[in-house]
ROZA-211315 format. One record per residue: x, y, z of N, C-alpha, C in turn; residue in one letter. Coordinates in steps of 0.2 Angstrom, whole numbers, plus 5000, padded with zeros to 4 digits. Example, Ala and Ser with C-alpha at 12.3 -4.5 7.8 and 13.67 -1.06 7.14 Angstrom:
BEGIN
R  n.xx  n.yy  n.zz  ca.xx  ca.yy  ca.zz  c.xx  c.yy  c.zz  code
R  5066  4972  5039   5062   4978   5039  5066  4984  5039     a
R  5064  4989  5035   5068   4995   5036  5064  5000  5039     s
//
This chain:
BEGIN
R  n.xx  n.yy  n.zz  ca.xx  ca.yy  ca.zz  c.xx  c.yy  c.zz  code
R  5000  4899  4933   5002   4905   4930  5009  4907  4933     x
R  5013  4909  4929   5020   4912   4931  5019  4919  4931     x
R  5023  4922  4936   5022   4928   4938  5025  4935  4933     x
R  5025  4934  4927   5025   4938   4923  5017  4937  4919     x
R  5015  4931  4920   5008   4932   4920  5003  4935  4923     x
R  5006  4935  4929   5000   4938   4934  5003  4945  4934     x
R  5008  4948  4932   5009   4956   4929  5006  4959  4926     x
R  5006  4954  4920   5003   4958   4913  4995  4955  4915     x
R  4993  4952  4918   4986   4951   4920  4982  4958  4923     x
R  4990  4959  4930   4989   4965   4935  4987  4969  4932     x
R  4990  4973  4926   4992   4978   4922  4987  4978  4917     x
R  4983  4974  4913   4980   4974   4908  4971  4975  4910     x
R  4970  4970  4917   4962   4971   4919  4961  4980  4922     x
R  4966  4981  4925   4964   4991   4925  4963  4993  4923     x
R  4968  4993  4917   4969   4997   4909  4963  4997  4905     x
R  4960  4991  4904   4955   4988   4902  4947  4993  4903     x
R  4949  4989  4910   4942   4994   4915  4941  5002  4914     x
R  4948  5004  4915   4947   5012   4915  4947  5017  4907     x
R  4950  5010  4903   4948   5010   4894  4940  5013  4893     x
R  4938  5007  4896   4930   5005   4894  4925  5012  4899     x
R  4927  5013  4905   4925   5019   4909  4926  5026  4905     x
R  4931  5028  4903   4932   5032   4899  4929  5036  4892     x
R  4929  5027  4888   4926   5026   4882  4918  5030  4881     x
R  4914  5028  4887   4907   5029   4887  4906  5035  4887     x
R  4912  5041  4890   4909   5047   4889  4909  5049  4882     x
R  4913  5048  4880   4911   5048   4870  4906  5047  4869     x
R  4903  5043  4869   4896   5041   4866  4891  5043  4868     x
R  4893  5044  4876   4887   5048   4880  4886  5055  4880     x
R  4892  5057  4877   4893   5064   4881  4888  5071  4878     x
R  4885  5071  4873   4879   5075   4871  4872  5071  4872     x
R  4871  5066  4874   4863   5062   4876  4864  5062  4882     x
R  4870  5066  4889   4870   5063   4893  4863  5069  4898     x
R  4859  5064  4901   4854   5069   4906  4860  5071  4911     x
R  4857  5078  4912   4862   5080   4916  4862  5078  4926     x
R  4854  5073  4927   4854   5069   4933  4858  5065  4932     x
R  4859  5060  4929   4865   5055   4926  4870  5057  4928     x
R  4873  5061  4925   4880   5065   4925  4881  5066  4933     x
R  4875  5069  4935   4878   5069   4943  4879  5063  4948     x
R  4876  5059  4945   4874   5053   4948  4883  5049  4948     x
R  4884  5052  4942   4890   5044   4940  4897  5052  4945     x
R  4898  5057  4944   4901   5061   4948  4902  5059  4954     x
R  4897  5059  4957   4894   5058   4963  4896  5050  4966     x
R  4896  5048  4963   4900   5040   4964  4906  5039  4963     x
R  4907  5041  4959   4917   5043   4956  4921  5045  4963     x
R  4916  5054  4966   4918   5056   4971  4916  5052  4978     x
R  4912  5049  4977   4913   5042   4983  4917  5038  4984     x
R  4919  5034  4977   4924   5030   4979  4931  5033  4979     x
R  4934  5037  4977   4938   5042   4978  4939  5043  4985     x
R  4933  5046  4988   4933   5044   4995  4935  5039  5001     x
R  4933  5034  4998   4933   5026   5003  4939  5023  5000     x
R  4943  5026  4994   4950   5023   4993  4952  5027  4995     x
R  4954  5036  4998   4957   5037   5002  4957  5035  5009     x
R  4952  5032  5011   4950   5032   5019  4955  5025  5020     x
R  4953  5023  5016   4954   5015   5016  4963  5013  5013     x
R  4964  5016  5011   4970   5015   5007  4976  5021  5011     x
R  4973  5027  5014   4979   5031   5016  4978  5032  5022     x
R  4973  5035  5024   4970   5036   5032  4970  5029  5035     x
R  4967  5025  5035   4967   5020   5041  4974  5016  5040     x
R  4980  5014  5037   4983   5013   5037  4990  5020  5040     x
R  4987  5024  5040   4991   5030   5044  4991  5028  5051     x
R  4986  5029  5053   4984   5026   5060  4987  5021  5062     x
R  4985  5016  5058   4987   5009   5062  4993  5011  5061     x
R  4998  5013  5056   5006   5012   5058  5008  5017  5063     x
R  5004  5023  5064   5004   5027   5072  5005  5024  5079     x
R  4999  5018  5075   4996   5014   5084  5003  5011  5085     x
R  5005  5006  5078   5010   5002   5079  5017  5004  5082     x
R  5019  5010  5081   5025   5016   5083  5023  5018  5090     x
R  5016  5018  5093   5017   5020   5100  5015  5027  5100     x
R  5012  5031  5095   5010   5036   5094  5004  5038  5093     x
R  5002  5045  5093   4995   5048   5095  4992  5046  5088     x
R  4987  5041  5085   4988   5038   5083  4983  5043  5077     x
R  4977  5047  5077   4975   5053   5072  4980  5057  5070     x
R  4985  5059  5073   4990   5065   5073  4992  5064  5065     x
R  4998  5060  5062   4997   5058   5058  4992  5059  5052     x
R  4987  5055  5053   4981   5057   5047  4978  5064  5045     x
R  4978  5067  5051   4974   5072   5051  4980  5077  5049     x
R  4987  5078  5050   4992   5083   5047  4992  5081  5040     x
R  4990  5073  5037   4991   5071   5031  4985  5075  5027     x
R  4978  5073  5029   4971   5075   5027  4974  5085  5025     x
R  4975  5089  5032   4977   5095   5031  4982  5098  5027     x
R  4987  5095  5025   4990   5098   5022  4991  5096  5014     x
R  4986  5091  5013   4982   5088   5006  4979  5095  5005     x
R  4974  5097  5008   4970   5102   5007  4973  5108  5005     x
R  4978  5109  5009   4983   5114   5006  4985  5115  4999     x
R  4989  5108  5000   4992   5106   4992  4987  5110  4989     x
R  4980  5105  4988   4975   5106   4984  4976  5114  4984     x
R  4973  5117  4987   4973   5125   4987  4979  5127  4983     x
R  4986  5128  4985   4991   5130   4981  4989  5128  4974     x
R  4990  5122  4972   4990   5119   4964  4984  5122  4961     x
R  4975  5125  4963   4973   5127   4961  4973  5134  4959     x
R  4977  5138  4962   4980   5145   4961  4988  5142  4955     x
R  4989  5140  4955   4995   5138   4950  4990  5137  4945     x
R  4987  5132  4943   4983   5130   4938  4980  5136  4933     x
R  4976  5142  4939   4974   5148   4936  4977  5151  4931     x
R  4985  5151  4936   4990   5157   4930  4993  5153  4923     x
R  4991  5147  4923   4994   5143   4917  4987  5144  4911     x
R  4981  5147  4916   4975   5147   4911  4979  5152  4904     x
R  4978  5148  4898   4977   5152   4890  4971  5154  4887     x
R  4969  5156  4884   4962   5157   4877  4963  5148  4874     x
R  4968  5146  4871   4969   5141   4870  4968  5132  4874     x
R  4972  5133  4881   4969   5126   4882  4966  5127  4887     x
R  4962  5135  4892   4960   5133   4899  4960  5132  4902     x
R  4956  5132  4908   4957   5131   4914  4956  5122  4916     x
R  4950  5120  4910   4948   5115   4912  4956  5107  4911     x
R  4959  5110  4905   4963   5106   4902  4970  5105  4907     x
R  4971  5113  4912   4976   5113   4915  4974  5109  4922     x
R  4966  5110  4923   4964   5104   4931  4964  5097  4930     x
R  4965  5094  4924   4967   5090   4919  4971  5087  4922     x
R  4976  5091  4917   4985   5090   4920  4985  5087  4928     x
R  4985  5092  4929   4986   5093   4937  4981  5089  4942     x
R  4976  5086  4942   4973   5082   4947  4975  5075  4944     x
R  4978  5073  4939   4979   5068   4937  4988  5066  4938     x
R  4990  5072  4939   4997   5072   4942  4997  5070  4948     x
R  4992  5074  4952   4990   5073   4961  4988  5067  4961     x
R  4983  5064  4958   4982   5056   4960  4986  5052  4959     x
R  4991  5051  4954   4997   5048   4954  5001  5050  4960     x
R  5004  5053  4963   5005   5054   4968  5006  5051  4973     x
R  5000  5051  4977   5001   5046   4981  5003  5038  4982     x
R  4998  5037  4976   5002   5030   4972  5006  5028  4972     x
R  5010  5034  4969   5016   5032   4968  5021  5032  4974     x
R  5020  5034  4981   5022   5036   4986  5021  5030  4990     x
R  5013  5027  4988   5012   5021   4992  5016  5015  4988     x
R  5019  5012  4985   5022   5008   4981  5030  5010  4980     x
R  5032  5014  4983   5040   5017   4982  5044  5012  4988     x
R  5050  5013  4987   5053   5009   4993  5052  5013  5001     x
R  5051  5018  4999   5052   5022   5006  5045  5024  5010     x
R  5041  5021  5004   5034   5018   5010  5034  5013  5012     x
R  5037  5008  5009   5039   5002   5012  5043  4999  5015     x
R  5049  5004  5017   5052   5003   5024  5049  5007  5030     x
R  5044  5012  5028   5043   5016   5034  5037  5011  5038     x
R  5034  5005  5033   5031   5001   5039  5032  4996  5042     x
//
C-alpha cells in the first residue's frame, strides 16, 4: 500500500467510526433509558480521560525528565490552566446565550473548538520541534 493509501485509510476509519457513533443518537435519542445515557456519558468522559493522560500528561513529563527538569511542574501548570481556559470560555459562552440557539448549541461550538485544540497543537511543527 502506497502512502496516499495509508492517508485516506488514516482519514477514513475515524471518520467512519465517529459517523457511526454519532448516527445512533438519532435513532436512540427518544427510546434512550436515561441509565444508558449515563452509562455511554460516563464512558466518553473516561476515555476523554485516559486520552488526556496518556497523550498530554505523561508525555509532558517525560519530555520534562528528558530537559532535566522538575518533571510534574509542566503538567500540572498545563492541567491548571486548562481549567482556567475551561472556566473563562464558559462565561464567554453564557453571554453569546440567544432565545434562538442557546446555551447548549454555543457549548457545542466551543468544546468542539477546545478539543481540536490541542490536537491540533500536538501535530503542528512547533510541538514537534520542542521534543
Amino acid at each position: 500500500m502506497t502512502g496516499v493509501l495509508y492517508s485516506i485509510a488514516g482519514i477514513l476509519i475515524p471518520f467512519l467510526g465517529t459517523s457511526l457513533g454519532s448516527s445512533l443518537v438519532f435513532f436512540m435519542k427518544k427510546d434512550m433509558n436515561e441509565k444508558f445515557r449515563k452509562l455511554i456519558v460516563g464512558f466518553a468522559a473516561g476515555v476523554m480521560i485516559a486520552a488526556s493522560v496518556w497523550s498530554l500528561i505523561i508525555p509532558s513529563v517525560e519530555m520534562a525528565e528528558i530537559q532535566g527538569k522538575i518533571a510534574w511542574i509542566p503538567a500540572a501548570i498545563g492541567v491548571i490552566s486548562g481549567v482556567v481556559f475551561l472556566l473563562i470560555i464558559n462565561k464567554i459562552a453564557g453571554k453569546f446565550e440567544t432565545k434562538e440557539n442557546g446555551k447548549k448549541l454555543n457549548m457545542l461550538m466551543f468544546s468542539v473548538t477546545l478539543h481540536n485544540i490541542p490536537e491540533g497543537l500536538r501535530q503542528s511543527r512547533v510541538y514537534k520541534c520542542l521534543r
